[in-house]
N, C-alpha and C positions, 0 to 999 in steps of 0.2 A: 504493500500500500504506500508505501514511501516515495513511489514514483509519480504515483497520483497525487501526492498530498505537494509534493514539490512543482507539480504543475498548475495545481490550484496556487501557488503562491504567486508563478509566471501571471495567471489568470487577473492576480488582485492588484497586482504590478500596475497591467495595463488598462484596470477600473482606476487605479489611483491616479494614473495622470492625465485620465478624459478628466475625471474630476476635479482635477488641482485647474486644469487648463478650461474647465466647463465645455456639458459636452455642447451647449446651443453654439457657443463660439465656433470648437470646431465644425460641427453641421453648415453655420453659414461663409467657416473658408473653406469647404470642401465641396459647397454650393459653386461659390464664384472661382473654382479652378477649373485652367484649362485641358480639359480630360485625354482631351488630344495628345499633349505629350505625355501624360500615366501612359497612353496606349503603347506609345511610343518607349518609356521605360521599359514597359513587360516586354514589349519586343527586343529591346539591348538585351536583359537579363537572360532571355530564352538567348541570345547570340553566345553570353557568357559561358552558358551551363554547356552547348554547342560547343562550344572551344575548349573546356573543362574533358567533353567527350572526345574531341578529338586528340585530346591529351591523354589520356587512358586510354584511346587503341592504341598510340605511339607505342606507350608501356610494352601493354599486351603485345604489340607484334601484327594487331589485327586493325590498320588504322583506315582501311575500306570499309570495315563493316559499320557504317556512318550510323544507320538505324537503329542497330544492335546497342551501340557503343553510347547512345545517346539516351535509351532507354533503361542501360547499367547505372549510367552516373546519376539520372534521374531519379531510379531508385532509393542510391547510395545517398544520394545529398538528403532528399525524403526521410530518410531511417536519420542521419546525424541531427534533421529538424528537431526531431523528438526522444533526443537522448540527452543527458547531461555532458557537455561539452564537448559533443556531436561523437562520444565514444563509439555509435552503433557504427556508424556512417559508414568507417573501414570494414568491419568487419561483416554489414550486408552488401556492400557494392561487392567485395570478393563473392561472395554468395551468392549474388546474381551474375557476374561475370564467370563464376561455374555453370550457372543454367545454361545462361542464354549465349556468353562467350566460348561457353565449351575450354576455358582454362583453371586449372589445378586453384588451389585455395591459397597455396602458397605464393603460387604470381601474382593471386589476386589481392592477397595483403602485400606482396611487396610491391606493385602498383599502386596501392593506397598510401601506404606511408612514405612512398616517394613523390607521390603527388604532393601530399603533407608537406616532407621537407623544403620542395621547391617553393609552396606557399609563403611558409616562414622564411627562406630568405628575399623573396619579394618584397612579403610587406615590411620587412625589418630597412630592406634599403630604400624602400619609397617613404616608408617613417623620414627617416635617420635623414635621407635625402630632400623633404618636403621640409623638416624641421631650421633650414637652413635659412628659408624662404619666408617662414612662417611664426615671428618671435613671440606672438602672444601664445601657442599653446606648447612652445616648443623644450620646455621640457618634458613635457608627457609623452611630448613626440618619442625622444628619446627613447624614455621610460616603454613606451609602449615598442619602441626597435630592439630595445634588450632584451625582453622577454620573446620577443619572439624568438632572435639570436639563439635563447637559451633553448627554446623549443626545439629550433633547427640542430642543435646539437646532441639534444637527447632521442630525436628519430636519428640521428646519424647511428649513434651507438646502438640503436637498436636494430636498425636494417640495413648495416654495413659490417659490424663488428661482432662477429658471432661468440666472440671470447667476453665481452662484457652484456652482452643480448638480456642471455637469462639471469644475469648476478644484478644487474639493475631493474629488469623486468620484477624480479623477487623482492627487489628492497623497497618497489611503489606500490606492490599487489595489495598490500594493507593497506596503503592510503586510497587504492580504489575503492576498496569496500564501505568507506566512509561517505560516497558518492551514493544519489539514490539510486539505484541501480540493484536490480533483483541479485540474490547471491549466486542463486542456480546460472546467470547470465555473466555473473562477473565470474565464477570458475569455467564457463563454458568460454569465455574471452581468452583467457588464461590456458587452457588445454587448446584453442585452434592456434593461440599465437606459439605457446612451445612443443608442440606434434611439428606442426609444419615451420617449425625455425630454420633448421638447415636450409632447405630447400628454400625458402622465400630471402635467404641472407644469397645463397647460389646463383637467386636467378638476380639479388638486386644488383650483382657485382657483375655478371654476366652483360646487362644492359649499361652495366656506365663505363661511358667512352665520351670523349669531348663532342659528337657531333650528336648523339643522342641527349647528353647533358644541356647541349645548349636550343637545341629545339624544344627539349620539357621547358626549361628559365623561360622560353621566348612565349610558350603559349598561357605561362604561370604567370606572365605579365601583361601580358592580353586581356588574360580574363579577370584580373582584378584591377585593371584601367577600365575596361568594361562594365562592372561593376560602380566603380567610381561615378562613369558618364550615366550610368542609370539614373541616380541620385543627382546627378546636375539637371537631369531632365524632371526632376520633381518639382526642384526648387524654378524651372522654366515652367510648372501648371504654373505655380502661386506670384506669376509674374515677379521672380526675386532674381538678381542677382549675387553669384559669388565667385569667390577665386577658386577654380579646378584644385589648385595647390591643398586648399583649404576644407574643400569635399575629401580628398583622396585622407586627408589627416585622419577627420571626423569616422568618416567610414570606417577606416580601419583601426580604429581605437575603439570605436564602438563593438566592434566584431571580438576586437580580444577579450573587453569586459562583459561580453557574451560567455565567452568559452569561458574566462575565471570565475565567472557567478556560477556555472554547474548549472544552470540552469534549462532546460531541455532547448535545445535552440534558441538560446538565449535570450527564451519571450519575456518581456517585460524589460531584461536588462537592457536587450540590446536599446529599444526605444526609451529608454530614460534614459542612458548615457545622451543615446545622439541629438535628444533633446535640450540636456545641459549644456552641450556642446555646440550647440547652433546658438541660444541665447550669449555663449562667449563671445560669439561673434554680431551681436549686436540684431540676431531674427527675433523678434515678437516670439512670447511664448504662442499665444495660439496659431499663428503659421511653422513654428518649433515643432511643436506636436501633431499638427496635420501632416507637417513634410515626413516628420518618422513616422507615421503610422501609414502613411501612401506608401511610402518607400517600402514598408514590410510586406503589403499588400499585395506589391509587385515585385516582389522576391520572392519571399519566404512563404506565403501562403501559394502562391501560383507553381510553385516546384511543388509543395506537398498536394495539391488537387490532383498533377501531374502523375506525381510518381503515386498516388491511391490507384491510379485510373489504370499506370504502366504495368502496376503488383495486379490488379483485378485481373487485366486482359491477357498480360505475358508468363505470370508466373503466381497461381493464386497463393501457393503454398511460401512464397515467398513473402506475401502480406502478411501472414499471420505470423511469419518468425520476427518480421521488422515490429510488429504489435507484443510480440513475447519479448523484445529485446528491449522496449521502449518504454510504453506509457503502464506497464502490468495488463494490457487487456487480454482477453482470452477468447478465444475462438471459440466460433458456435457451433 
């Protein structure tokens, strides 16, 4: 029940800031926005999650199977929506990339958490890089490139280093369980990541060479510049102005205070930070809070309608493990 109880709390998150913000206010800025570019949002984000895909057939080996490929990651991103600090994420996209990609478990997580690492160094250098540009948040900038940094290093040692894999895998296994996360799900995490370690450490070393390295960086920077311009297209409904610089910050500071709240997709958190963080820059709270909750709108809920629809149609059995893995529900 712990999983439910932590996502009623996501729930009260984002009752508490209509209400701090009133919800008449937002109702009449989400009246006078221009919807045309939301439209236009959803369709960057779908370009993102599309370039996301086409980053994971790289991995794989399978970067034709467009359909296939786009339908895995849709999945994947779907299941991390609704886990605490998107843990499921890697470990149902490998799941569906067994179904539907017809590759081993072990590709399929070492695909994921190299997708992972190439993340974390992205946004550590668009942080770090933006922060230079940008002196009013720019410590946090920082702050928010060194944790990532630090991320990028603990997948390094875990999907490149098979001598330190499972000695540090062991020494955080307790702090997952601290996480709301069913226990039956955090040893079954624990048993696919060290069964299939050799083999996913094999094939991640197999695949890194500077010309595969740098096609993964190129399409990991795509799609969270991508990303970014979604969000600029938001703040073009509420006829606002801002500096890209200063989107690209917000966003991805909001994104890590997702992932360090544990919160299941970091509902609530993520739109209160990016809330806070638009009033630093001088936005009205109630266009503050209309922008983040449009923007989530055309993220985060439009991948999870997706990937419900991609588990019903492609792989039913596959819905009910991302529901076993996530929210505690239970199949009928």
């Amino acid at each position: 029940m712990k999983q439910f109880y932590i996502f009623i709390v996501s729930i009260i998150l984002i009752i508490l800031l209509i209400l701090w913000i009133g919800p008449e206010k937002i109702w009449g800025a989400l009246k006078s926005a221009n919807w045309k570019f939301v439209i236009v949002a959803i369709g960057i984000h779908l370009m993102a999650v599309w370039v996301r895909s086409l980053r994971w057939g790289y991995i794989i080996q399978q970067p034709g199977e467009l359909k296939k490929n786009f339908v895995v990651k849709t999945i994947g991103l779907f299941a991390g929506n609704f886990s605490p600090m998107r843990t499921a994420g890697e470990v149902l996209n490998a799941v569906a990339g067994k179904k539907i990609n017809k590759v081993s478990l072990s590709e399929g997580l070492s695909a994921g958490l190299t997708e992972r690492f190439f993340d974390a160094i992205v946004v550590a250098l668009l942080l770090i890089s933006c922060a230079l540009f940008i002196p009013k948040v720019r410590q946090l900038a920082i702050l928010g490139g060194i944790i990532s940094l630090g991320l990028m290093v603990f997948i390094y040692l875990i999907n490149w280093r098979e001598d330190t894999s499972i000695w540090i895998y062991d020494r955080v296994h307790f702090l997952i369980r601290y996480l709301p996360i069913k226990e039956e799900v955090i040893d079954e995490l624990y048993h696919k990541f060290t069964q299939g370690l050799r083999g996913m450490i094999d094939y991640t070393r197999s695949f890194t060479n500077i010309k595969n390295l740098t096609v993964v960086i190129t399409l990991s920077g795509v799609s969270w510049l991508l990303e970014c311009l979604r969000l600029l297209m938001i703040f073009y409904a509420f006829n606002l102005e801002i500096n890209f610089l200063a989107i690209v910050i917000i966003f991805l500071l909001a994104n890590i205070v997702g992932i360090l709240s544990a919160l299941p997709g970091g509902i609530g958190s993520i739109e209160i930070s990016m809330t806070g963080l638009f009033l630093l820059f001088g936005i009205p709270e109630v266009l503050s809070g209309s922008i983040a909750l449009i923007d989530r709108l055309a993220s985060f809920w439009v991948v999870t309608v997706l990937g419900i629809i991609f588990s019903s149609y492609y792989a039913r059995d596959i819905l009910d493990e991302v529901k076993s893995y996530t929210l505690n529900w239970r199949s009928s």
